[in-house]
C-alpha positions as CSV (number, residue, x, y, z in Angstrom):
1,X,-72.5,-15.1,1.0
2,X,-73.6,-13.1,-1.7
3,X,-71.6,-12.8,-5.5
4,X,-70.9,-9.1,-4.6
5,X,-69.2,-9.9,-1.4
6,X,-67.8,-13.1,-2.7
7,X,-65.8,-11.4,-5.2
8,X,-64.2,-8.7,-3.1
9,X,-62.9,-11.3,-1.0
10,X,-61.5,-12.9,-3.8
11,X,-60.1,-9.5,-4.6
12,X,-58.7,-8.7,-1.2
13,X,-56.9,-12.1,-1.2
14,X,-55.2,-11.7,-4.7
15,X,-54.4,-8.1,-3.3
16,X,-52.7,-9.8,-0.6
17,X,-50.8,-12.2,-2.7
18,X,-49.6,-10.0,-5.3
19,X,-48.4,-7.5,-2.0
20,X,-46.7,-10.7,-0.5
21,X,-45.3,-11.4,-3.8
22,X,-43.9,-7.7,-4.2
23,X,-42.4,-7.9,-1.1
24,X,-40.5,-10.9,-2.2
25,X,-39.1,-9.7,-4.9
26,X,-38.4,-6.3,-3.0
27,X,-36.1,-8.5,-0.9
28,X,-34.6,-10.9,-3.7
29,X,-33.6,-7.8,-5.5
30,X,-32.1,-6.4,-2.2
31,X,-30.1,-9.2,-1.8
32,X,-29.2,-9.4,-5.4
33,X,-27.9,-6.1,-5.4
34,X,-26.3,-6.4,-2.1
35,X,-24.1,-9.3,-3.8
36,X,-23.5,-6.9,-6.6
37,X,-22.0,-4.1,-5.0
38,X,-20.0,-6.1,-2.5
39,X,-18.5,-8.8,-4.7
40,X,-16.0,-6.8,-6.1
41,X,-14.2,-6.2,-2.8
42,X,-11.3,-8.2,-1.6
43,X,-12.3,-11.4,0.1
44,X,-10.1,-12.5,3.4
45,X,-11.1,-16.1,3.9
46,X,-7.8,-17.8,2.9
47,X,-5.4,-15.1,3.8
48,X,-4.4,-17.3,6.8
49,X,-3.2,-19.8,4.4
50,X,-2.7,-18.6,0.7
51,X,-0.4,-16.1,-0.2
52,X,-2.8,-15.7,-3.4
53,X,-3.8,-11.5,-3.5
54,X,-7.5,-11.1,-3.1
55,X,-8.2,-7.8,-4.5
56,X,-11.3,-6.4,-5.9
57,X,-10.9,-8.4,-9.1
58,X,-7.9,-10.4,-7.6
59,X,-4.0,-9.8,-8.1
60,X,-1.5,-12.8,-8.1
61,X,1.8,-12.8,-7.9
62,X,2.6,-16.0,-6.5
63,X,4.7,-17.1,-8.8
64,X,6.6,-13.6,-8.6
65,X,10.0,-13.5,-6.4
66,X,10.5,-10.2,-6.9
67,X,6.5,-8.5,-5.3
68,X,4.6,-8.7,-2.7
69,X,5.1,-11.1,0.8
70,X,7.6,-13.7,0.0
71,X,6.0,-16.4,2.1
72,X,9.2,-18.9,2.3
73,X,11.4,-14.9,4.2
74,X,11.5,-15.3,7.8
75,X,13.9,-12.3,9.3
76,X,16.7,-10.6,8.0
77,X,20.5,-11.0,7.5
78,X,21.7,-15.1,8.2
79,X,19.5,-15.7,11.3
80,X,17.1,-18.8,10.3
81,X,14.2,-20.5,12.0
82,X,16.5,-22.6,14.1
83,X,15.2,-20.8,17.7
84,X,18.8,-21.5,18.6
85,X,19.2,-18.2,20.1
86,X,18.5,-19.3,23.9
87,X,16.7,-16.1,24.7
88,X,14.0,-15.8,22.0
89,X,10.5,-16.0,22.8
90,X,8.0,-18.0,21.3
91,X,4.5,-17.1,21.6
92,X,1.1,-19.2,21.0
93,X,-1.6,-16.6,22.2
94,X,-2.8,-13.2,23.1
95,X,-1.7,-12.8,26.4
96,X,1.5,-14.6,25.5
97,X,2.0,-12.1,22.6
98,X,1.4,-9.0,24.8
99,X,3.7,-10.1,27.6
100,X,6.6,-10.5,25.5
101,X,6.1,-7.4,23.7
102,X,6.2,-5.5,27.0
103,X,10.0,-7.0,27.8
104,X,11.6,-7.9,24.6
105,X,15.3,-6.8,24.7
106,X,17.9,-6.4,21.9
107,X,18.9,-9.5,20.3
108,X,15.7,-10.7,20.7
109,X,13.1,-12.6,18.1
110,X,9.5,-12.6,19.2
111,X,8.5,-15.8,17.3
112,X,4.5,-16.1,17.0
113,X,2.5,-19.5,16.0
114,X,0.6,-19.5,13.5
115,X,-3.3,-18.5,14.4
116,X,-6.0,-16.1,15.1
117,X,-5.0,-13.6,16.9
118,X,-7.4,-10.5,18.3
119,X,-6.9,-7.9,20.7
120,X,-9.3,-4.4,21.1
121,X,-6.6,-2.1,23.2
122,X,-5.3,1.4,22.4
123,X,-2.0,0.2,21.6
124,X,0.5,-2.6,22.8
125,X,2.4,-1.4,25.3
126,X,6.2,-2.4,24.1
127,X,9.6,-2.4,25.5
128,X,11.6,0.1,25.1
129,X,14.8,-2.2,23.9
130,X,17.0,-0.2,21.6
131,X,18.1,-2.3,19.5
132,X,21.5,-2.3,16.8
133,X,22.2,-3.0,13.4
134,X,24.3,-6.1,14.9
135,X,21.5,-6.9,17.5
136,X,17.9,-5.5,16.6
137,X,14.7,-6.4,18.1
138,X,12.7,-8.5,15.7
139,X,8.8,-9.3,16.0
140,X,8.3,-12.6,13.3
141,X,6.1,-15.0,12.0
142,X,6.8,-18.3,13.2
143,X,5.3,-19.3,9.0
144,X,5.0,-16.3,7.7
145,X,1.4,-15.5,6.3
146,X,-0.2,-17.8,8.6
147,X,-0.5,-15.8,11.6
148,X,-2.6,-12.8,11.4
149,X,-3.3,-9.9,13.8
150,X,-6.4,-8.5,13.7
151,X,-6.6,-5.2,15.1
152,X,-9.3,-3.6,17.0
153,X,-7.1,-0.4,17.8
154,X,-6.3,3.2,17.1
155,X,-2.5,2.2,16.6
156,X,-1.0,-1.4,16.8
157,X,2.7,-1.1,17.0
158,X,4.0,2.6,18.1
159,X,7.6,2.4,17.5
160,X,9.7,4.8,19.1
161,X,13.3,3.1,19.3
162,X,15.8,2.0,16.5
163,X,16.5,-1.3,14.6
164,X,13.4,-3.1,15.2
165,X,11.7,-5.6,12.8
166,X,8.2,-6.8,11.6
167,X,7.3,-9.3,9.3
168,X,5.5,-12.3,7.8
169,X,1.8,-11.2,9.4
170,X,-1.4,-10.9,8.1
171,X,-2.6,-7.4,10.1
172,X,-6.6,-6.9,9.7
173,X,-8.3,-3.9,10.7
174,X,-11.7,-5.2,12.9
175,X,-13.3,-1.8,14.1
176,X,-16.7,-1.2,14.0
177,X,-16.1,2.1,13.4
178,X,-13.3,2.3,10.5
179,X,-12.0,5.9,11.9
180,X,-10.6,4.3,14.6
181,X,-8.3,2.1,12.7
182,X,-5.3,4.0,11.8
183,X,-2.6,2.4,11.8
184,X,-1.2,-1.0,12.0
185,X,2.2,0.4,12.9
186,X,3.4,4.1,13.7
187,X,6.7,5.0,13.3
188,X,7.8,7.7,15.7
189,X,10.9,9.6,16.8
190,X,13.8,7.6,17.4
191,X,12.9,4.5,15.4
192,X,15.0,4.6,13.2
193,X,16.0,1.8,10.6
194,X,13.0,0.7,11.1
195,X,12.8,-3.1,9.0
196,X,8.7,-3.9,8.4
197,X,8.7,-6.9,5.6
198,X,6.9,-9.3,4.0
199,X,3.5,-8.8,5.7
200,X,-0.3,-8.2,4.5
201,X,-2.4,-4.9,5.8
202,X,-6.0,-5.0,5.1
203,X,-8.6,-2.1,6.3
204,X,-6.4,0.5,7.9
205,X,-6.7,4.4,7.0
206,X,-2.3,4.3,6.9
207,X,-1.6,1.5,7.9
208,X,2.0,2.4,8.2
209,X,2.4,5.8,9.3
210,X,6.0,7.5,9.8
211,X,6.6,10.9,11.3
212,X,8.7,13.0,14.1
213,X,7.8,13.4,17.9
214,X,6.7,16.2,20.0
215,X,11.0,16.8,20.5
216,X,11.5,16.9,17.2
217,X,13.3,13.2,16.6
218,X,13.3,11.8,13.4
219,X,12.8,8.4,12.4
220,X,15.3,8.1,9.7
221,X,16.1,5.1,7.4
222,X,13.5,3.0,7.3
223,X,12.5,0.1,5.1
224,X,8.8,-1.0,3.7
225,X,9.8,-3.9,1.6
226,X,7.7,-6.9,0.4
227,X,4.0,-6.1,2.0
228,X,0.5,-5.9,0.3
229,X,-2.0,-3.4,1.5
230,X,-5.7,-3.2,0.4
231,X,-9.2,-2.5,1.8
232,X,-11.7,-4.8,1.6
233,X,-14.7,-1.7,0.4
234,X,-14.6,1.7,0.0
235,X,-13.8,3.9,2.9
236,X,-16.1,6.5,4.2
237,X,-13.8,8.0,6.5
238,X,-12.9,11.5,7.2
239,X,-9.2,10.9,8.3
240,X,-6.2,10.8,6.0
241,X,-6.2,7.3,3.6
242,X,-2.4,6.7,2.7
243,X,-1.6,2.9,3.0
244,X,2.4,4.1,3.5
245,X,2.4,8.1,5.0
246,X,5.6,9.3,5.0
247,X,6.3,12.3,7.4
248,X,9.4,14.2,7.8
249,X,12.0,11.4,7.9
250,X,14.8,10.9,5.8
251,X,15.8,8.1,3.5
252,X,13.3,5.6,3.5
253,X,13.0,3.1,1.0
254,X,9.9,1.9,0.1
255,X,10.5,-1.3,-2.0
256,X,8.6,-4.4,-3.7
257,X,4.8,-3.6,-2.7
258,X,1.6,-4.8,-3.8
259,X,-0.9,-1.4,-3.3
260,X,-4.5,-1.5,-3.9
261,X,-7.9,0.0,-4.2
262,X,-7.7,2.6,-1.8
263,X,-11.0,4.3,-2.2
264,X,-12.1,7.1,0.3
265,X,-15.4,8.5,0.0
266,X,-15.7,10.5,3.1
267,X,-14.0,14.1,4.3
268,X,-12.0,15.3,0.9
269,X,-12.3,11.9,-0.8
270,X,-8.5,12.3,-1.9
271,X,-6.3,9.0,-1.3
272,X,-2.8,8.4,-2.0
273,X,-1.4,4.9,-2.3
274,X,2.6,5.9,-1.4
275,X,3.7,9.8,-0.1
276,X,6.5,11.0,1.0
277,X,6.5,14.9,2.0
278,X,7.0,16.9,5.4
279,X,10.3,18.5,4.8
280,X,12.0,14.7,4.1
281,X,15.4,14.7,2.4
282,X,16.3,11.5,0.2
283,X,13.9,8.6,-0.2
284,X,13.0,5.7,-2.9
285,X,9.8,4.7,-4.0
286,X,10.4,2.1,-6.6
287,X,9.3,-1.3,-7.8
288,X,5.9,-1.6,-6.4
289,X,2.6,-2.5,-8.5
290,X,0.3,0.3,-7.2
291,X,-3.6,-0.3,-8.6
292,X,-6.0,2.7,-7.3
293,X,-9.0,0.4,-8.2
294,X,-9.1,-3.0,-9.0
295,X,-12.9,-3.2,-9.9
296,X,-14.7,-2.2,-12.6
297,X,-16.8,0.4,-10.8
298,X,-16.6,4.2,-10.3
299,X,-16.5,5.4,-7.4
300,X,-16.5,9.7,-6.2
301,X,-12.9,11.0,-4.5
302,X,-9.8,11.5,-6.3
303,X,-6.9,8.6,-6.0
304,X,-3.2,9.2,-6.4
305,X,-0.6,6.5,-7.3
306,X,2.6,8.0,-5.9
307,X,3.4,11.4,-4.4
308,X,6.5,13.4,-3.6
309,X,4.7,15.8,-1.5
310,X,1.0,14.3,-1.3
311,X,-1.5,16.8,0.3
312,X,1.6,19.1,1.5
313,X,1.7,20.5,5.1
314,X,2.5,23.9,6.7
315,X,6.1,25.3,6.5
316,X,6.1,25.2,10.2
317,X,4.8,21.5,10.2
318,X,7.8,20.2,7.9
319,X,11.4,18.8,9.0
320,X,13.4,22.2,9.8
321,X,11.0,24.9,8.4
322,X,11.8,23.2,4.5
323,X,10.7,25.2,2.0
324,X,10.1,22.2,0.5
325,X,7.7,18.9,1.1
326,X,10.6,16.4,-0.1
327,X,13.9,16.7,-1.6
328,X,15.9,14.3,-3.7
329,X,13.5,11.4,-3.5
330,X,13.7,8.9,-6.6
331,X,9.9,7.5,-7.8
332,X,11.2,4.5,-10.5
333,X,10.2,1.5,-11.9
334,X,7.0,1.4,-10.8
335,X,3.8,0.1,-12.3
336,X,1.0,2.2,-11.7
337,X,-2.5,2.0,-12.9
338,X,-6.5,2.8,-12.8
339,X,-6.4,6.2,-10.8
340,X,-8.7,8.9,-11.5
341,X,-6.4,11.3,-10.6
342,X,-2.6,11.2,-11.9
343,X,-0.6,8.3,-11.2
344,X,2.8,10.1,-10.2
345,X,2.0,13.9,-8.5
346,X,4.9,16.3,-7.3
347,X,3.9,18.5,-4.7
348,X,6.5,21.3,-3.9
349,X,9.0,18.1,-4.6
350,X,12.6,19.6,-5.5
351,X,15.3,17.8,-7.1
352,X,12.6,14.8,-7.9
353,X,13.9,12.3,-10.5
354,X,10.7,10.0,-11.8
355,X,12.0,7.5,-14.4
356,X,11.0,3.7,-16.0
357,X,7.8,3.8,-14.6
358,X,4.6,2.4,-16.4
359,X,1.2,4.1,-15.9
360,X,-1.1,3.5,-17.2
361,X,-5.4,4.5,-17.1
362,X,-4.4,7.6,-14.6
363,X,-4.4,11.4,-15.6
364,X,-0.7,10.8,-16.1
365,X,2.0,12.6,-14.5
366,X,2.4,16.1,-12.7
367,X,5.0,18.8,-11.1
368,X,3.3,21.4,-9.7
369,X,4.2,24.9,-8.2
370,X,7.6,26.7,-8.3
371,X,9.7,25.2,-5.7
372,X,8.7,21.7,-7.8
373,X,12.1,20.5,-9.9
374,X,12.2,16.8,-11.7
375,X,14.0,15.0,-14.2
376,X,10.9,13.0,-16.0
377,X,12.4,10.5,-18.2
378,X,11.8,6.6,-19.6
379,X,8.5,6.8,-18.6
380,X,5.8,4.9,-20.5
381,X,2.6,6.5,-20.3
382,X,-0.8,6.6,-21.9
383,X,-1.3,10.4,-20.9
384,X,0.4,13.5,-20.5
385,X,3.5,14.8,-18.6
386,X,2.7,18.0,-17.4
387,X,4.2,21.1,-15.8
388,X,1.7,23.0,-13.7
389,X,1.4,26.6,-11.7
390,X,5.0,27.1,-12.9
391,X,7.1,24.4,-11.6
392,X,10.3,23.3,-13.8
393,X,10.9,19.8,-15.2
394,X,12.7,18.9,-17.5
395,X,11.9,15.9,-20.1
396,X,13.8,13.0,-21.5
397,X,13.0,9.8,-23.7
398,X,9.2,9.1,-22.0
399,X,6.8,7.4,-24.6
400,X,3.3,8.2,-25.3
401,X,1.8,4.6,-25.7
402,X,-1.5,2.7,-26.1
403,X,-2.1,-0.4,-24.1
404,X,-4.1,-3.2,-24.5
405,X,-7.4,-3.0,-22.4
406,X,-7.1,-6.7,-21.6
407,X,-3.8,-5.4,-19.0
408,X,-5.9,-3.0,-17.4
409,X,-9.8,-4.9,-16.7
410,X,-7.7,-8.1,-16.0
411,X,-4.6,-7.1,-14.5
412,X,-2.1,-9.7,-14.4
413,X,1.5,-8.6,-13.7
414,X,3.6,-10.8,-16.3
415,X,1.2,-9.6,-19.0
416,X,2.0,-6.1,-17.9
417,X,5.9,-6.9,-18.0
418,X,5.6,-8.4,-21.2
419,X,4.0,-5.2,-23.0
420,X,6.7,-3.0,-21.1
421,X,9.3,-4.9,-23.2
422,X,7.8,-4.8,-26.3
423,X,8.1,-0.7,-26.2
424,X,11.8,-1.2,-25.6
425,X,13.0,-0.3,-29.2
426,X,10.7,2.4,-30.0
427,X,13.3,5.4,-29.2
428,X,16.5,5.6,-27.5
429,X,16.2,6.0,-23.9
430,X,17.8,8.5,-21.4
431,X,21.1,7.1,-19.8
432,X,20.8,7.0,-16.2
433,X,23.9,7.5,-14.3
434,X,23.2,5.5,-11.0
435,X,23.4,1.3,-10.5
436,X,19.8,0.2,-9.3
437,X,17.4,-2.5,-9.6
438,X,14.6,-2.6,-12.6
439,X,10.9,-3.8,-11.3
440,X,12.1,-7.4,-11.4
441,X,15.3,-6.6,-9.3
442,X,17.5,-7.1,-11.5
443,X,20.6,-5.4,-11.0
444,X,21.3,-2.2,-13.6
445,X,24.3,-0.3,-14.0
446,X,24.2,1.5,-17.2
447,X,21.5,-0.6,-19.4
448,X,19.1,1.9,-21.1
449,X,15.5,0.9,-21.5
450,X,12.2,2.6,-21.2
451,X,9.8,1.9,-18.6
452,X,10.2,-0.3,-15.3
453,X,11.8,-3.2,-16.4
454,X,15.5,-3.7,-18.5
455,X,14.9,-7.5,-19.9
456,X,11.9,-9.6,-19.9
457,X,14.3,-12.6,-18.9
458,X,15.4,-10.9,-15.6
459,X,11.6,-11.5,-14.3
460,X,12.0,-15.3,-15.0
């Protein structure tokens, strides 16, 4: 072999290695990046067993009483996990589960085992029990947060009578493709008092959707209490992303929730974390921790905290031709931070009242157009209040303040609490005329304080 031919050999082969070696670190760098993007997204390995939040950056409030599942709840009013009730069902599998949801009568518990359980269906097909406040028809958690649904479904539970109750489940979205999961539950017609407690949603678009039928019933007087909703990445869908979507009925109360990183990137990119609008009358948002984004990247869209009104709707599409989207609904004591968009938005909202609420890192707060009219007052804010395309509000005792960045990159609840308290004697707040509970629930009758909690003490 001659020294020419030698050497371009030797060149070749070191053109080979240093290709092979590119490609290696082509794929390490892949993989690196791959670990970047998705490690800020919320991890559901140990929802099964620990009530811990797994956000983006992580949430707990296990040690809170007040937020979020309460993992020791099992159903409402004084009925226990005693299974004395002769006619209850109890349920250790899919088929199980599906059978007793098509002939569950009033009076009835449904109790599930803990497990894994995973159906791909349109819907379940459930009874059509009616049930009473003295007798309603309750679907529960053998342990609560132990036994998880995961959903592979357009809708899970379509609710169309009264008095029926949900709680202590972990519901997972599993489609492939995420425009097909909607909602966990769908609220329709004549269910109302609807009771859904103490439960976790993860992945759906609204995962509980409420809203009239095709004969114009209203589902009336329903409760979200206790439940934590979050996604587990951003969604690039081109359907409606509202965790709680609240259409035309009246009265609901929407109570105690952990809301989180609801990030659409698809269709309009707009997301709301809470709405109420569709011609509803009455209504209460209040005492939930609602965090747009958890994680400290940026992401395109525009998120929303809380909305009386949200997107809005067609005259013809609300409750009785309103000329409103909501009237008299109450948006307090809430905590409300990292949106890119305003943190409290009303949308053609008349007779709003939005007081003690904290938010914080959002655009602030807005009414907007003329049919808009709130009361705005013992809010603490880092931004603006503002009045816009001539809608009337009018302004009381809400302080301009500036938190500490540690409560926003690291967000831990009792922090938050504590620096609500410590505005408490900056200026005299607004004296509200109604009894209700602060963030912590404690009871207030005629205590004045600024922002969403009255007394440290009542958290403890």
């Amino acid at each position: 072999m001659t020294a020419k031919k030698s050497m371009r050999l030797t060149m070749q082969r070191g053109v080979s290695r240093a290709h092979r070696l590119l490609l290696w670190l082509m794929i390490f760098a892949f993989v690196v990046l791959a670990a970047i993007v998705t490690a800020p997204f919320a991890n559901t390995e140990q929802l099964n067993d620990s009530p811990v939040i797994q956000g983006f950056t992580g949430i707990d409030t296990t040690s809170l009483s007040f937020l979020g599942p309460q993992r020791h709840a099992v159903v409402s009013g004084s009925v226990a996990r005693s299974f004395e009730n002769a006619t209850d069902i109890i349920v250790s599998n899919e088929s199980e589960l599906a059978a007793a949801l098509a002939r569950v009568i009033a009076g009835q518990t449904v109790w599930v085992q803990p497990g894994y359980y995973q159906f791909k269906l349109a819907r379940f097909t459930l009874s059509n029990a009616a049930g009473t406040e003295q007798q309603p028809v309750r679907i529960a958690a053998i342990e609560p947060g132990r036994t998880t649904l995961a959903l592979d479904t357009l809708e899970g539970f379509k609710l169309t009578q009264p008095y029926w109750e949900i709680t202590g489940f972990n519901f997972i979205g599993s489609c492939e493709n995420i425009n097909r999961c909607e909602h966990a539950i769908h609220v329709v017609g004549n269910a109302t008092h609807t009771y859904i407690h103490n439960n976790t949603f993860v992945d759906f678009n609204a995962a509980i959707k409420v809203n009239r039928d095709k004969d114009l019933r209203y589902p009336d007087f329903g409760v979200i209490e206790n439940n934590h909703f979050y996604f587990t990445a951003a969604r690039k869908t081109y359907r409606s992303l509202t965790p709680m979507n609240i259409d035309h009925a009246n009265g609901w109360r929407v109570s105690g929730n952990v809301v989180q990183d609801f990030i659409k990137t698809g269709g309009n990119r707009i997301a709301y974390g809470v709405f109420i609008k569709g011609g509803a009358i009455g209504g209460v948002i209040e005492r939930n921790l609602v965090v747009c984004n958890t994680s400290s990247q940026t992401f395109p869209g525009y998120r929303i905290g809380i909305s009386v009104g949200g997107g809005g709707m067609k005259v013809t599409d609300r409750r009785d031709n309103a000329p409103f989207e909501a009237m008299s609904v109450s948006v307090r004591n809430n905590i409300i931070l990292n949106c890119n968009d305003v943190g409290v938005y009303v949308n053609k909202g008349r007779d709003a009242l939005i007081h003690n609420n904290l938010v914080l890192n959002t655009s602030g707060i807005d009414v907007r157009f003329p049919v808009s009219r709130a009361h705005v007052f013992n809010n603490l804010t880092d931004e603006r209040i503002k009045r816009r395309d001539d809608a009337t509000a009018s302004l009381d005792s809400n302080l301009r303040v500036v938190p500490p960045k540690s409560t926003l990159t690291a967000i831990k609840v009792t922090e938050l609490l504590h620096y609500s308290q410590s505005q408490q004697d900056v200026e005299s707040p607004y004296q509200m005329s109604l009894p209700h509970t602060d963030f912590c629930a404690a009871r207030q009758d005629t205590t004045r304080y600024l922002g969403p909690i009255a007394s440290y003490a009542g958290c403890e």
